[in-house]
Structures are given as C-alpha cells and as structure tokens.
N, C-alpha and C positions, 0 to 999 in steps of 0.2 A: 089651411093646415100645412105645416112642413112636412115634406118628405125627403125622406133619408133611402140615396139609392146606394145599393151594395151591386155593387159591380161585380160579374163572377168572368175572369178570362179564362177559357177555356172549358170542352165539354164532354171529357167522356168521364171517367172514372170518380174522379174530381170532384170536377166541376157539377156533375149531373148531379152528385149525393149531396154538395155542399145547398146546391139549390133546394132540393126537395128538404134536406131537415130545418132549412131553415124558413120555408112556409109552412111546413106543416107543425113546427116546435118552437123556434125561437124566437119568430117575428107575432105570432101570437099572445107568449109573456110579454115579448115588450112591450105588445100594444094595452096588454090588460093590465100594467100598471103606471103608463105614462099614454093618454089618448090624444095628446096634444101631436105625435110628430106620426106620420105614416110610412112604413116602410115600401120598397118595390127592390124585386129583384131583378137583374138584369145577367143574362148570362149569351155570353159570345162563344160562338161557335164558328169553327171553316169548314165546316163540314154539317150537313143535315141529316147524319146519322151515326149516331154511337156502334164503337167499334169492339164488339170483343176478343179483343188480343192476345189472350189466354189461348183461345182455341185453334189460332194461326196455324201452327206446327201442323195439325192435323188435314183442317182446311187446306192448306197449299198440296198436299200429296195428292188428294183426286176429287172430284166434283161431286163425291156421293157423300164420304165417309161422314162430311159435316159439311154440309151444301154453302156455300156463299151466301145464300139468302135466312141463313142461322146466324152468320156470324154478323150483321146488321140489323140494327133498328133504329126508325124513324124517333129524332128525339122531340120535334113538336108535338105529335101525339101522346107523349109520356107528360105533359106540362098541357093540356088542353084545359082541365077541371081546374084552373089556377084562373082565377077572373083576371083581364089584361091590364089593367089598374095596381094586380098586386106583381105578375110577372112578365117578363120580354125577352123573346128569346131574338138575339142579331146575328145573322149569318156574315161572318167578316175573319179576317184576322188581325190581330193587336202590331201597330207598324210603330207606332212612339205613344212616350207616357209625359205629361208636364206636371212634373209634382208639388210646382207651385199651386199652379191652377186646378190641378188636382183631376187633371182628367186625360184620355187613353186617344188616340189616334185611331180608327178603324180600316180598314182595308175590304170593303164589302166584296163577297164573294162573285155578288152582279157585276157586269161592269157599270161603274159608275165612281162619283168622285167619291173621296175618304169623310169619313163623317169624326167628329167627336162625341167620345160620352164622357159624361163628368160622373163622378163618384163619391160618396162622403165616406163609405166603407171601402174595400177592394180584396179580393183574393185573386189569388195566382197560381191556377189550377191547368198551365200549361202543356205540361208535361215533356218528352224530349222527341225529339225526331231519330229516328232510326235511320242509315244509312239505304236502308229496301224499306216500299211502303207494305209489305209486308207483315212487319209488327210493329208500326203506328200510324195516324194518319199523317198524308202530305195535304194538309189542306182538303179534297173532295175525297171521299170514300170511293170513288170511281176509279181512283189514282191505286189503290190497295183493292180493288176488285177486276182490274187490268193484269198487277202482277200475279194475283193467285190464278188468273188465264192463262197467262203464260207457262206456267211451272203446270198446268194440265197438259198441256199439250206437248210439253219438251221430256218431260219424265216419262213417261210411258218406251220411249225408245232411247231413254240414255245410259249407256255403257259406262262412263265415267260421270261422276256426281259428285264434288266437295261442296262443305259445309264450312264458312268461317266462323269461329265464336264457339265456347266450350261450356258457356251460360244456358238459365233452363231453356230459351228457347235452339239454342242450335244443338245442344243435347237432345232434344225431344223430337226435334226435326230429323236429328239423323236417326233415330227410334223409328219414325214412324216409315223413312224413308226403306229403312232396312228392312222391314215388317211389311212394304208396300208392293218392295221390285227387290227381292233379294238378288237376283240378278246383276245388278248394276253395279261397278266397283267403287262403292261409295266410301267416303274418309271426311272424318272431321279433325276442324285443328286449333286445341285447344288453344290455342296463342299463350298459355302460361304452363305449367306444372303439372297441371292435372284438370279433368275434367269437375263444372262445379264448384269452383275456388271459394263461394261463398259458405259452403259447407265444409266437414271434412273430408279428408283424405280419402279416409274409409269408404266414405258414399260417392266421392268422386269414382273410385277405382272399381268399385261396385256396378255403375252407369257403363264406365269402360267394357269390365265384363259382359254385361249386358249387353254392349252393342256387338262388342264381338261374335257375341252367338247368332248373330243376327245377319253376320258377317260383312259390319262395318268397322273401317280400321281408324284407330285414333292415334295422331299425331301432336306431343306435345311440343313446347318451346319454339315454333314454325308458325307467323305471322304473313299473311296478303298483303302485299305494298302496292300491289298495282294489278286492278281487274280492266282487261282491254277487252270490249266484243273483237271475234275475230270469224266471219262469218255466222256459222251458228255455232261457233265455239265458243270457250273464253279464256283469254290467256293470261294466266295469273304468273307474275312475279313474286318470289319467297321471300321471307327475310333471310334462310339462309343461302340465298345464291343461286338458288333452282327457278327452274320457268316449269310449268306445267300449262296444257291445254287439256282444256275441261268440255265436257259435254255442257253440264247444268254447274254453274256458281249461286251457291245462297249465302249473301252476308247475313251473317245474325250475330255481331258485333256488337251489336250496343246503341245509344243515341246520346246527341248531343243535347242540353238542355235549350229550351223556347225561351228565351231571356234576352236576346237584342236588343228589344223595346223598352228595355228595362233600366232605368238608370245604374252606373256601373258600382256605385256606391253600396246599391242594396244588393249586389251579390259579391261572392266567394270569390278564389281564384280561379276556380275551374268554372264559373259559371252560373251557377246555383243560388237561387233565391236564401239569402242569410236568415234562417228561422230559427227560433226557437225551440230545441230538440220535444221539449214539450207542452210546449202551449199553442207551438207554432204562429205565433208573432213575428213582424220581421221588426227590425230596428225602427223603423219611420210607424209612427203612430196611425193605427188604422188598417194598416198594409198586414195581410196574411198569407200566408202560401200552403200549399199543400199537394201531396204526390210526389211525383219523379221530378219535378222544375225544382223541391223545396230540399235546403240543403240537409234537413233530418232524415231525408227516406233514402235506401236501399236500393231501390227500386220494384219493386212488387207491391201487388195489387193490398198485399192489405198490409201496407205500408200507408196506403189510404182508407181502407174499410175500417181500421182501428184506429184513426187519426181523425175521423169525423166529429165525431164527438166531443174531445178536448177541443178543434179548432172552433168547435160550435159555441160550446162555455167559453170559450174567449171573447167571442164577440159578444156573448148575453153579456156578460160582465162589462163590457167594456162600453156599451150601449146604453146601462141601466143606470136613470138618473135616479132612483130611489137610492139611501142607505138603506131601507130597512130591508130584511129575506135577500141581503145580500147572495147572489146564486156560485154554488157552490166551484171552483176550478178543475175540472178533469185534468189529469198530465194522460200526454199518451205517451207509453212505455213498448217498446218495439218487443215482438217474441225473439228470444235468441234462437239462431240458426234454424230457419224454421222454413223449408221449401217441398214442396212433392215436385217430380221431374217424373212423367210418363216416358216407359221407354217402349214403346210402340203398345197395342192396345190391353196387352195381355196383364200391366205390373208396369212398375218403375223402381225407383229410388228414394229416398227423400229422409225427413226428420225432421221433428217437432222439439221445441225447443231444447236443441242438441240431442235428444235421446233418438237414435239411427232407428225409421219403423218398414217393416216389412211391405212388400213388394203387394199383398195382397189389399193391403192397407191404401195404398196409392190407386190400384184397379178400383175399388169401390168409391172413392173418391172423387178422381179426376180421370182415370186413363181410359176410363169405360165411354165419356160424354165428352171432356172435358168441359162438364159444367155446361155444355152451351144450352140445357136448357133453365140457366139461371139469367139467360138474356133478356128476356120482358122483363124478370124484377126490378134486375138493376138498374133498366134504362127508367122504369118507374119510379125507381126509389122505396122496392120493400125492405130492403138492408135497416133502413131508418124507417120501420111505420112506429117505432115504439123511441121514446127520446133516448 
C-alpha cells in the first residue's frame, strides 16, 4: 500500500493543531473514500515541549503569579493515543529543503549526524524567532526557562527597568511590571507613534493611560540600536542620540521569520512563506504554510486558531481522488482589528473587530489567567475535537 507522508515543520501553535485535525478529521475521509494510499504524519519539533507564549508577560514577572511549569507542556504525551504507523513526532530542526527531491534536511536536537525526511505533502508551521527566548522558542524550552530565571531574580531589586517594543507583548509586560514593583522606574518605548499600532489610536492611548497610573512612562518615536551587558547593567544606545544604563532590559520587539531553509523562491521580501491569504496554499504544489512564518498572518495566536480549518479543506481537497462529494473549500477570513492586551491583572485594553471593548471585558478573558489554564487543550488539540 502507498503512503502519503505530510510532513508538518514546526510545533507549537501550528504545527500541533495542524497535526491533530488532520488525524483525527482529514486523514480519515481520505482514507474512507480512497483505501488504496495510507496516510502518516510526521511533525518536527526543536523543542520537547509546547510553549505557551500568550502568557510570557506574566510568567517573566515572579515565579508564583504563573509558575514556569504552567507555561509548558510535554508534546509527546498530547500524541501518545496516535498508533506509530499513523504519527512521528522528530526532535530536530529544519537546516535545508530539496524541492526536487522533495525532502527537508534535519538537524536533530541529539548530537548526531543530519537526517532527511521526504515528504509528498508539507506544511510550514515555523513560526518566528523573537530576539529574547522569552516570547518564542530558541530551539530547547530550557533556553526560555533560563531567561524567565533570570528576570526573577534581577526584578525584585531593580530601580531602573525599560521595555523595548509597544506591541501586546511589551505593552502587557510593562502592565504587569508596574502592577508587580511599582517601585521601580520603569519606561516602555514604543519605537512608533503610539502604543499598539495594530489597533487604534484610541486603545493605544488608553493602554498609555493605563500604564501611567501604574506609574510607567511611555516613550514614543525612540528605538534601542544597541543593548551592551555592562556588568549587571545594560547599556542601551537610542536612536535619538541618548545612551541610557539600565538595571533590567526586555526586548519584546518582535521576531524574524524561520524561513532560511526555505528556498528563496517561495518567499516574500521580508521573509515570509508566500500563501494564499485564504486557502493558505503557497505557489509550489503541495507546499502550505500557516501562522507567524506564513505571509497572510498578523501575527497572533488566532491568526492560526481560525486558519486551521481552511488550511485543512485545502489539503482534503487537494488529496481527494474522487469527483464525486467533492469537499467543500473553507477561506479563512482574518477578524478586523481584533486584540485584548492585559494591563496588569486587574483590566486591559483591547477590541473586537474594530468595535473598542471595555476593560472588564479583557479581565474575564485573559487578564485574570491569561488563559494558561487552556494549555493541556491546546497542546492536545481540543480546539479541533469537532471538524
């Protein structure tokens, strides 16, 4: 019997939901109307545990409020009840792709030499690398459970604290910071116009307020060009011509996309895997992408949660050798303007599709947990127990 491997690179947000709907939904149809080819999933991981990055901001402030050992979980155990014939989970990361031959270069996480896996399908659920392991993985969860050590132990007695990045994580960071050690003379800087740029003005300048009473000051148009250790300091260079020496520096700037291994063909200019704003296709047949590596998202979490599904009917379809019950195409369609930002634990800011919603609205939500007890679901895939 042939089988047909879908290669899934990369494993948190992604990669772990693409996996699960499509053993438990997709690979099913296509076996019950074509029993001649067999499907197996294959999904790479650098890391042996799912991260939830939502809840960072909070996490990094002290060792109780969202313990370290909440914001991980083991991803083999979420994929155990999967028989080994249908799924394989490889600890590695993606170093080159040959898209002749149609298969991915490996980098195993062990030491040992580089493996190949070949592919008939492929997704591209890389995601980006953040400048601090912070808010994504570098490869071992270890690497992001080092730095939120360190920011325990140096917060507690720091005077001075900047925040780089005006985005919801360094907005929610200086939230939680200011809620944590009012104390300390903390400042974030938004590097643009205003806090929040992905929203409006309104709700940025809102957040502002918010921190202020918190008594964090926000600086905009003022960019880090250069963070130097300087014993236990850190010496930050401005963009406009200032030096500053800091107790604690947090980047929370943003990430670059996991695309290197990628031929340059199938991406953007900046980077970014070229898809399909709604089908999420990329140009080369076969090839899909999805999350923060693919060029239709945003960057936020359900930029993927609501992207699962179209990417899924992409492949039934594209899989399905029958004409007939031809299966139907989902588009996925982004929500406009649509973010909650906790400003420390009490309320935040935020808005659903453009309409600005109140502060208490965001507490019952996200500001109270942030979610972090939705971390078993997701690393199990209840998001998708229904197609």
């Amino acid at each position: 019997m042939a089988v047909h491997n879908i290669l899934i690179i990369g494993a948190n947000f992604g990669g772990i939901g693409a996996a699960h709907y499509l053993l438990k939904h997709t690979i099913p149809k296509l076996e019950s109307n074509d029993n001649s080819t067999k499907y197996k999933v294959t999904l790479v991981s650098p890391s042996t545990h799912f991260f939830w990055k939502i809840g960072a901001p909070r996490t990094l402030v002290s060792p109780d409020l969202l313990p370290i050992s909440k914001a991980f979980a083991p991803i083999h155990d979420a994929f155990k009840d999967y028989p080994s014939d249908r799924f394989e989970l490889v600890l590695g990361s993606a170093t080159g792709l040959d898209e002749g031959r149609k298969n991915v270069t490996i980098k195993p996480i062990a030491p040992s030499s580089a493996t190949l896996l070949s592919y008939s399908t492929l997704i591209i659920a890389t995601g980006t690398t953040s400048t601090s392991p912070l808010w994504t993985l570098h490869g071992s969860h270890e690497e992001s459970i080092a730095a939120f050590k360190t920011l325990h132990k140096s917060l507690p007695d720091a005077l001075t604290i900047w925040i780089a990045g005006g985005g919801p994580a360094g907005t929610e960071t200086a939230g939680e910071i200011g809620s944590q050690y009012p104390k300390a003379n903390t400042t974030i800087l938004s590097g643009t116009k205003s806090l929040l740029p992905r929203l409006s003005r309104a709700v940025g300048a809102a957040a502002e307020s918010k921190l202020a009473a918190l008594g964090v000051k926000t600086v905009h148009n003022v960019r880090v060009t250069s963070a130097t250790p300087s014993g236990s300091k850190t010496r930050l260079e401005l963009s406009d011509n200032t030096i500053q020496t800091v107790d604690v520096y947090i980047d929370a700037t943003g990430g670059r996309p996991n695309s290197s291994f990628l031929p340059d063909a199938w991406l953007n200019e900046r980077g970014y895997v070229i898809t399909d704003p709604q089908t999420l296709r990329a140009p080369t047949k076969g090839v899909y992408a999805i999350g923060d590596v693919a060029s239709y998202s945003s960057g936020g979490v359900m930029d993927v949660l609501d992207a699962m599904r179209p990417l899924c009917s992409s492949i039934l379809i594209d899989l399905s050798t029958t004409g007939e019950n031809t299966p139907k195409q989902l588009l996925y369609k982004p929500m406009k303007e649509t973010q909650m930002v906790p400003i420390g634990p009490k309320g935040g800011v935020g808005s659903i599709m453009g309409w600005k919603i109140p502060s208490l609205m965001v507490w019952a939500v996200k500001s109270r947990t942030f979610m972090v007890e939705k971390v078993p679901g997701a690393v199990a895939g209840k998001d998708y127990t229904k197609a």
